[in-house]
C-alpha positions in Angstrom: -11.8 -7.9 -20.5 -12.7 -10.6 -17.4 -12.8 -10.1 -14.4 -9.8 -12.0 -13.4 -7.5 -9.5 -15.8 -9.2 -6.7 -14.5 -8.5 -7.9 -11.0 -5.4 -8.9 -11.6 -4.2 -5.4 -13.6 -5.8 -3.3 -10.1 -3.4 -5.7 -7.8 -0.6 -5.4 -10.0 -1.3 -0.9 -10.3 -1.6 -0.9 -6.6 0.9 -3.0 -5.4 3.4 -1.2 -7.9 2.3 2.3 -6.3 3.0 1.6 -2.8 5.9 -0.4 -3.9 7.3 3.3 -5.6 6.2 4.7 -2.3 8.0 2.6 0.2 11.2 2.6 -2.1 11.0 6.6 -1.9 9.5 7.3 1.6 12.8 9.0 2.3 12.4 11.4 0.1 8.8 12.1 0.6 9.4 12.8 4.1 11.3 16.1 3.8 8.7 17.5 5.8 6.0 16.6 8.3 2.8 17.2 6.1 5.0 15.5 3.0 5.5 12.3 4.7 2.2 11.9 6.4 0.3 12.5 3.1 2.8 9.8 1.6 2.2 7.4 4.4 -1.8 7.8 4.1 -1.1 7.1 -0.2 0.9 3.8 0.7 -1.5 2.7 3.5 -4.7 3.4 1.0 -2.5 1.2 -1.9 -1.7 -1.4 0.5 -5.3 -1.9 1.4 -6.4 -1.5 -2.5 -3.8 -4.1 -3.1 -5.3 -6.5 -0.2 -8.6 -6.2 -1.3 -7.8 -6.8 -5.1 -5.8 -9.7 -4.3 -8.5 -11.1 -1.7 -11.1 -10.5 -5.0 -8.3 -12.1 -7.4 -7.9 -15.4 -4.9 -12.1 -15.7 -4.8 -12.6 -14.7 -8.6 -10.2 -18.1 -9.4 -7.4 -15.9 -10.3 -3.4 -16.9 -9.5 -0.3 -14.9 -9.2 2.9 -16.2 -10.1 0.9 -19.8 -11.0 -0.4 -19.8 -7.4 -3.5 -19.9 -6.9 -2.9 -19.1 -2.8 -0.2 -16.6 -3.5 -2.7 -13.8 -3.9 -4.4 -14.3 -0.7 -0.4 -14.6 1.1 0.7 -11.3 -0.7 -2.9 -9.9 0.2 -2.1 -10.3 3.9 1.5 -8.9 3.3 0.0 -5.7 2.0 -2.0 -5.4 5.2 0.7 -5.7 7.1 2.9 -3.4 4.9 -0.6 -1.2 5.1 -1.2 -1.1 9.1 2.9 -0.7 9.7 2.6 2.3 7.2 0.3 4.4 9.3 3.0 4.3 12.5 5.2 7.8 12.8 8.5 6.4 14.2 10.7 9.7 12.9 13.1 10.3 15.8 11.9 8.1 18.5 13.8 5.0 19.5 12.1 2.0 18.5 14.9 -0.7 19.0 15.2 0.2 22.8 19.0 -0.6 22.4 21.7 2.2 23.6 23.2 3.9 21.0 26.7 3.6 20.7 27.0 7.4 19.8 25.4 8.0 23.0 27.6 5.3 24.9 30.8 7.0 23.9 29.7 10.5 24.7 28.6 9.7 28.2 31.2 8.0 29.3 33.8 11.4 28.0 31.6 12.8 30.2 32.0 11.3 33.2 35.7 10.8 32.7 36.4 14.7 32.0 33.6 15.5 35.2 36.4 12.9 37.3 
């Protein structure tokens, strides 16, 4: 086996994994301890995948017939990887009103009237 294949099966396990993991995180995150456990796994894949693919692009590998593609999907996973470690449960990230809130506020203040 060359290193290229072996290079290229690692990127391939790895970006699978977190792939499973993102695609699931909802259910891994039944509990506190659960999803940060599932977040350190995907961040840890991520950066496995980014260095494999970074090691695939300088061994002369390609993915997908692209010889750059492995170095574009390498910073993707880093990306993927550093957004992974955030804990956004429950806190407003958008920093739009919600319409739920809206509407209850203003029954509110027309019953208080």
């Amino acid at each position: 086996m060359t290193l290229v294949e072996l290079l290229e099966g690692l990127s391939t396990i790895t970006c699978a994994g977190s792939f499973i993991i993102w695609v699931s995180i909802g259910t891994l995150s039944k509990t506190d301890r659960s999803e940060k456990i599932a977040q350190q796994m995907m961040t840890i894949l991520c950066f496995g995948a980014a260095a494999s693919l970074f090691a695939l692009y300088f061994a002369g590998g390609s993915m997908f017939g692209s010889a750059n593609m492995a170095r574009i999907l390498a910073v993707v996973c880093i990306a993927v990887g550093i957004s992974a470690t955030m804990n956004i449960k429950g806190e407003e990230i958008q920093g739009e009103p919600n319409p739920h809130k809206l509407m209850k506020a203003r029954k509110e203040r027309e019953e208080s009237e």
